[in-house]
NUFITI-197195 format. One record per residue (C-alpha): y, z, x. Coordinates in steps of 0.1 Angstrom, whole numbers, plus 5000, padded with zeros to 4 digits. Layout:
YZX/...
***
This chain:
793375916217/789675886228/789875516228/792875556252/790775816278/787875566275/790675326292/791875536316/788775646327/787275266333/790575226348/790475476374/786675426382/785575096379/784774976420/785874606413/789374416400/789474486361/792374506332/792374566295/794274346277/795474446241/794774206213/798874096217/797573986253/799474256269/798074426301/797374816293/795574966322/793674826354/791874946381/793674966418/791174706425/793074466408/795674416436/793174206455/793673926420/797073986416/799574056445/802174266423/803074646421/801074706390/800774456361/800374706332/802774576306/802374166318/801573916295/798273786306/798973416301/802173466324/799373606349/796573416348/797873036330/795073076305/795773176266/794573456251/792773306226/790473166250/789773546262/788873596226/786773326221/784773386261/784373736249/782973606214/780673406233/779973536261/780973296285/782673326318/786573186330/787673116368/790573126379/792073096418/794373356430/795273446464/793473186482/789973326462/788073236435/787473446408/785073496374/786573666345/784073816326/785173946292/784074176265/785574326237/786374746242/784574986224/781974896191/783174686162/784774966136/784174966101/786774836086/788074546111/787874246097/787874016136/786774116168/789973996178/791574296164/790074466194/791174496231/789374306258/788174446290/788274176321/786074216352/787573976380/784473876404/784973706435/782973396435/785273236465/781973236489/779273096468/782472866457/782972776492/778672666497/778772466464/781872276475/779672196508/776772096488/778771856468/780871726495/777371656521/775371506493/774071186500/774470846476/773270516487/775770216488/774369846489/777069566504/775969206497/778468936512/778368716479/778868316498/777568376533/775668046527/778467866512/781167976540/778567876570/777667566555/781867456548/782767646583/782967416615/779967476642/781767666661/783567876634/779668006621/778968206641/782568366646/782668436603/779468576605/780468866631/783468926619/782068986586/779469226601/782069396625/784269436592/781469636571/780069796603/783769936611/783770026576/780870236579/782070376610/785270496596/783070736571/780270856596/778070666574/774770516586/774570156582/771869916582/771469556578/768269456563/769169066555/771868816568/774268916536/772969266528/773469616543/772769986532/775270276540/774270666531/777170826524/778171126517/780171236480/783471326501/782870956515/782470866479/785771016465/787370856496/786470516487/787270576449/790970696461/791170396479/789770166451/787169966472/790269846498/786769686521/786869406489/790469286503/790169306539/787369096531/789168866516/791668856546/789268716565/790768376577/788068076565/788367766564/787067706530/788867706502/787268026486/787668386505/785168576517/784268766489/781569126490/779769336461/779169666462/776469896442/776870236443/774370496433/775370786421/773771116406/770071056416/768071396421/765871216450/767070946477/764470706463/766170716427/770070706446/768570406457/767270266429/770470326414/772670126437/770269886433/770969836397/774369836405/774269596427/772969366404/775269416377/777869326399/776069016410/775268976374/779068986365/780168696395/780568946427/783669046444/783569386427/782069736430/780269856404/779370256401/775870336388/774970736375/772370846353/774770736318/777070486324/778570196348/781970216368/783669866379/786169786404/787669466414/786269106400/789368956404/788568626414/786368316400/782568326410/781868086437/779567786431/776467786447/775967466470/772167516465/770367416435/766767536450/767167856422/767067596395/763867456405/762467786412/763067886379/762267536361/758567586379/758567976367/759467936331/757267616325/754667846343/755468116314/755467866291/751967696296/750868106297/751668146262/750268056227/753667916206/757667906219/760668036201/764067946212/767168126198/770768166206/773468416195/774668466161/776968136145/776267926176/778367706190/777967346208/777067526243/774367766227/772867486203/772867196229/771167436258/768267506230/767667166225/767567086262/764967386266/762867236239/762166956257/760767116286/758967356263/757367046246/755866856279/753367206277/752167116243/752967426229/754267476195/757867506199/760267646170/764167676170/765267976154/768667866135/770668086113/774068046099/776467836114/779967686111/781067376102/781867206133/778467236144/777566996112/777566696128/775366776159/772766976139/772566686113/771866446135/769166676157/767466736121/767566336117/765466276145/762166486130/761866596167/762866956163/760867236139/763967436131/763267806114/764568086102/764568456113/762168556083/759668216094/760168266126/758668666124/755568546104/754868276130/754868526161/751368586182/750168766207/751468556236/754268406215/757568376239/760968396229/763968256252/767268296243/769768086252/773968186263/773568576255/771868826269/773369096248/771369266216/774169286195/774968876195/771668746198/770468566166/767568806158/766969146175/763769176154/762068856165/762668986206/761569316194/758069116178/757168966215/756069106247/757168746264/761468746268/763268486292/767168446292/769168236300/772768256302/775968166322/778268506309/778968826329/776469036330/777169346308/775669706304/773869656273/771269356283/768169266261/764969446272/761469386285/762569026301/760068856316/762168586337/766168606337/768568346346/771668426346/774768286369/778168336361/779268096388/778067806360/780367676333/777867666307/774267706294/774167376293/774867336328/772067556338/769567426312/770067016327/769967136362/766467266352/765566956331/766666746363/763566906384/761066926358/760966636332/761466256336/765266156327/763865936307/761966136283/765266286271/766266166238/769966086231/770566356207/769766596235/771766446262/774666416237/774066846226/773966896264/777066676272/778866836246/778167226252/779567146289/782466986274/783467276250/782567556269/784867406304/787667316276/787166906283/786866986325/789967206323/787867516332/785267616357/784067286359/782167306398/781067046415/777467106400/779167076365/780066716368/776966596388/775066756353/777366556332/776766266355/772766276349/773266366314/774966016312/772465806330/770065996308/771665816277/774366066268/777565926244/781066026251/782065876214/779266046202/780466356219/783866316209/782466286175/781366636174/784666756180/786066586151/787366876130/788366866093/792166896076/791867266066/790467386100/793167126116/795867306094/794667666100/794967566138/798867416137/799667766118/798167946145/799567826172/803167826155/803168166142/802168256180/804768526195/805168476230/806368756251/808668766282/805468866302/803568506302/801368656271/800968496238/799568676209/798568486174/796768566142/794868296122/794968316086/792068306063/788068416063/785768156069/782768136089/784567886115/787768196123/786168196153/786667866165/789667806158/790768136173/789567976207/791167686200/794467806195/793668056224/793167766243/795967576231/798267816241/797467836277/799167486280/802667596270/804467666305/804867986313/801968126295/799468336314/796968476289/796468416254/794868686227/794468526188/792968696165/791368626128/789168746101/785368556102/783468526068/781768826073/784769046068/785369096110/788069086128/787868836160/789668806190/789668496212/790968586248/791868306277/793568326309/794668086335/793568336360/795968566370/794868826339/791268956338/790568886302/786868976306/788069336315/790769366289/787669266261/785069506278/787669806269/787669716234/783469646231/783069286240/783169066270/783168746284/784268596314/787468656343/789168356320/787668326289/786368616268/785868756232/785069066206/784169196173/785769446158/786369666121/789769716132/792769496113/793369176131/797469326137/796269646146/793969496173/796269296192/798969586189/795969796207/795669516231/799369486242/799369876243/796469836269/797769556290/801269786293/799570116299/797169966324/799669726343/797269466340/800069186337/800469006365/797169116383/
***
C-alpha cells in the first residue's frame, strides 16, 4: 500500500519522462511526461521490451550497476537511467525482486554536437603513385607528360570530390586532410580511387597502381600524421596497390590485388650495399641468422651476406639451428669449404659485444626468426627480406631492406654483392646457395622471376655458379618423394579451381613437401589456388598456400596468423591439419574470395 502511493506520487510529480517497471517488466505507472518518449495513450500495462527493444534483464543489470541505456524515439535521443524502487527489504534474496524506476533524459542535442565532432574531425591520408618512374621511363615522349597529369588530375578530382585539401609534396606523393564522414565515405566505397587508377590507359604492361595510408585516431594532427605515415609504409612494405588503415591498435588493409612491380632502378641496392658495409665496418663482430628450419633461399642469402661481411675483417658467425634434410647437401658442402664459422643460438649469445650486429636474412617477423634472444642481445639490427611486410616486424632496426617486388633474398643479397665485392672473390659454394635460393623460391623461373631476377642469375653464373650442382640440391630422397606422390593424389579438387591436400607423417621436412605438392598442384588445369597441409616434427600443423594469381593467398594466411606473398604464402598453427583447411574453405566461401 505505501509502496504503491510512493509510485503514484513520483508518478504524478516527477517534471521529466519516467515509468516503473515491475520486476515481470511490466509498465505500472509513469509520469505524463512520458508522452514526449512514447507517442501512445498511456503505456501502463506494456511490456517494456515491446516498448523500448531492450530486455529487462539488462534494466536489471544497468540498475545493478549503475550504468546508463539510450535509446531513439520520436526523432530524439534519450538516456535511461535506472534504479531499483524503494531500499532492499530484509528478506529478498535479489535486487531483481524489486521494481525499477526509469528516468528518460533527452540527450538528442549534445547527441546532435558529438555527431558533428565526429563527422568534422580531421585524419591525414598519404597517396603515393607506386611506378611513376617505371610508367615514364616505358611511356613514349609524348605520352610522359599526358600519364603524369592524368594521374594528378585523377587524385586531385579525388580530393575535390570530398572538400579535402590536397597537397603534392613530391612527383608520386600527395597529402589529403580529411574529414571522418570523408573517411566512412571512402571505407563504403572500399578505396574505388585504387581502380580508376588502374583504368588509366598505359602503354606498359603493368597498370597504374596507388597506395594509400590512412591515419586514424591521433589526439593531435602531428600524430594523425605520423600515423598515415606508418601506414603508408606498411602498404609499401606489403607491394603497394592497397590502402592500409593505421589507429592507435591495429592495421586495416584494402586492395593488393595485383603483383608488385619491379623496380627498373637498382640505385637502392647500392645505396644500401654502401650503408650496411658502413654498419658493418662500425661494429666489433657480425651475426647472420635466418628464420627457424631454413630453407635454400634463407641459407644461400646468409652466405652471400657473409661475404660482404668478411671484406670488413670483422668476425663473422652464422647462426644455424635445426634444419631439414634437403638442406643436407648445401650445408655439407658450405661446412667443407672451412670458410664459414657456423654457431649455435647458445654460442652465438656468449659471443655478443657491445657493438656486435645481427642481420637477419628472409623474415622480418619475431615469431620465425631463428633466435629472438640473440636480436634482443644487440643494439645493431639490419633486415633483409623480400616478403610482405606484416604488422608484427622485429624492433630497434638499424637499416631495413625489404622489397616485395623481388623473388627472393637471394635476389636482393647478389644485387648488393654485384656493387660491392669483386665477382671474383665469390666462391662456388656461394654462387651455387645463391643460384639455388632464386631457383626455389621463383619455383625454377615459374614465379615472380623479373627481369632483375635473371640478370642476378646471369652474374651468379659468370661468378662460377653450377646448375648440376644446383640441381643437386634439389635431389630429394624416396620417403620424402613417396610422401609427395601421396600428397598430391589424395588431393580433393573442388569445382571452384581450389585444391586442398594433407600430407601424411611428422618430420622436420612436412614443410617442404607441403610446398611442393602446393606447388605441384597449381600445374593441373583448372586449378587456381592450392592449400596442403601437414604435421612438422614439432607437433604443428603447416599449411602451404600458392596461387596462380587470381586468389590472394597472402590475405587468406594473414586471417589465420601467417603470411606470405599475393601467390605464395604459409602458417603455423595448434589446430588439426583437417580442421584447418575445413576453416580455410569456410573462409574462402564466407568471404567470396574465389575468383577475386
Amino acid at each position: 500500500m505505501y509502496a504503491g502511493r510512493i509510485e503514484k506520487l513520483l508518478a504524478y510529480y516527477t517534471p521529466m519522462p519516467m515509468c516503473i517497471v515491475s520486476p515481470q517488466g511490466k509498465v505500472t505507472r509513469a509520469s505524463r511526461k512520458i508522452a514526449e518518449v512514447f507517442k501512445y495513450d498511456g503505456i501502463v500495462d506494456y511490456d517494456i521490451f515491446a516498448l523500448t527493444g531492450i530486455k529487462m534483464n539488462d534494466f536489471i543489470k544497468a540498475a545493478t550497476d549503475d550504468t546508463p541505456l539510450y535509446i531513439k524515439r520520436n526523432d530524439k535521443n534519450f538516456r535511461i537511467a535506472c534504479s531499483f524502487l524503494g531500499s532492499e527489504r530484509e528478506g529478498d534474496e535479489v535486487q531483481e525482486d524489486r521494481s525499477i524506476i526509469m528516468n528518460f533524459v533527452d540527450v538528442t542535442a549534445y547527441e546532435k554536437l558529438k555527431e558533428l565532432y565526429n563527422n568534422e574531425r580531421v585524419y591525414i591520408l598519404l597517396v603515393n603513385v607506386d611506378n611513376m618512374d617505371e610508367l615514364i621511363a616505358e611511356e613514349s615522349e609524348h605520352r610522359e607528360l599526358e600519364i603524369a597529369v592524368e594521374i594528378d588530375r585523377l587524385i586531385r578530382g579525388w580530393g575535390a570530390e570530398m572538400g579535402a585539401m590536397v597537397a603534392r609534396y613530391k612527383e608520386n606523393l600527395y597529402e589529403l586532410a580529411i574529414t571522418h564522414k570523408n573517411y566512412e565515405e571512402i571505407i563504403a566505397g572500399n578505396f574505388e580511387i585504387l581502380d580508376r587508377a588502374r583504368a588509366i590507359e598505359v602503354e606498359t604492361e603493368f597498370p597504374v597502381t596507388l597506395s594509400i595510408g590512412v591515419g586514424v585516431g591521433g589526439k593531435t594532427l602531428a600524430e594523425a600524421d605520423e600515423y598515415a605515415q606508418e601506414a603508408l609504409d606498411m602498404a609499401l612494405g606489403r607491394g603497394g596497390d592497397q590502402a592500409v588503415i593505421k589507429n592507435v591498435r591495429t592495421f586495416q588493409y584494402y586492395g593488393g590485388g595485383t603483383q608488385s612491380v619491379e623496380k627498373r632502378n637498382k640505385g637502392k641496392s647500392r645505396i644500401i650495399g654502401h650503408a650496411l658495409k658502413t654498419l658493418m665496418e662500425q661494429s666489433s663482430n657480425i651475426f647472420i641468422m635466418g628464420h627457424s628450419n631454413p630453407d635454400m633461399d634463407c641459407f644461400g642469402s646468409s652466405l652471400g651476406i657473409s661475404r660482404l661481411a668478411k671484406t670488413t675483417g670483422r668476425d663473422t658467425y652464422i647462426v644455424l639451428g635445426e634444419y631439414n634434410e634437403t638442406m643436407n647437401s648445401i650445408i655439407e658442402d658450405a661446412k667443407a669449404t672451412g670458410d664459414y664459422e657456423f654457431v649455435s643460438e647458445e654460442k652465438a649469445l656468449a659471443l655478443v659485444e657491445e657493438k656486435s650486429l645481427v642481420i637477419v636474412m628472409d623474415t622480418h617477423r619475431p615469431m620465425l626468426v631463428e633466435s629472438m634472444k640473440l636480436v634482443e642481445a644487440v643494439s645493431r639490427l639490419a633486415v633483409i627480406d623480400h616478403h610482405r611486410k606484416a604488422e608484427d616486424v622485429l624492433p630497434g632496426q638499424t637499416l631495413s631492406y625489404m622489397e616485395s617486388y623481388a623473388s627472393s633474398a637471394s635476389e636482393l643479397v647478389t644485387e648488393i654483392l654485384q656493387y660491392m665485392v669483386d665477382r671474383k672473390s665469390i666462391t662456388k659454394v656461394e654462387a651455387d646457395a645463391l643460384l639455388a635460393g632464386i631457383t626455389l623460391d621463383t619455383n625454377r623461373f615459374a614465379v615472380k622471376a623479373g627481369v632483375r631476377t635473371f640478370e642476378a642469375a646471369s652474374w651468379l653464373k659468370r661468378a662460377g655458379a653450377d646448375l648440376q650442382n644446383v640441381r643437386r640440391y634439389f635431389q630429394d630422397n624416396a620417403d620424402n618423394f613417396r610422401a609427395r606422390a601421396e600428397g598430391i593424389a589424395d588431393a580433393k579438387i573442388f569445382e571452384d579451381g581450389i585444391a586442398m591436400s594433407i600430407c601424411k607423417g611428422q618430420t622436420l621436412n612436412t614443410q617442404i613437401i607441403n610446398s611442393q605438392v602446393a606447388d605441384e598442384l597449381l600445374t593441373i588445369k583448372g586449378i587456381e589456388a592450392s592449400f596442403v597441409a601437414g604435421v612438422n616434427e614439432k607437433g604443428e600443423t603447416v599449411v602451404s598456400a600458392r596461387s596462380l594469381g587470381n586468389i590472394n593467398v597472402q590475405y587468406i594466411m594473414e586471417h589465420f596468423g601467417g603470411g606470405g606473398h599475393m601467390n605464395t604464402a604459409g602458417m603455423k598453427t595448434d589446430i588439426s591439419p583437417e580442421e584447418i583447411l575445413k576453416q580455410i574453405d569456410e573462409y574462402l566461401h564466407k568471404n567470396n574470395t574465389i575468383g577475386g
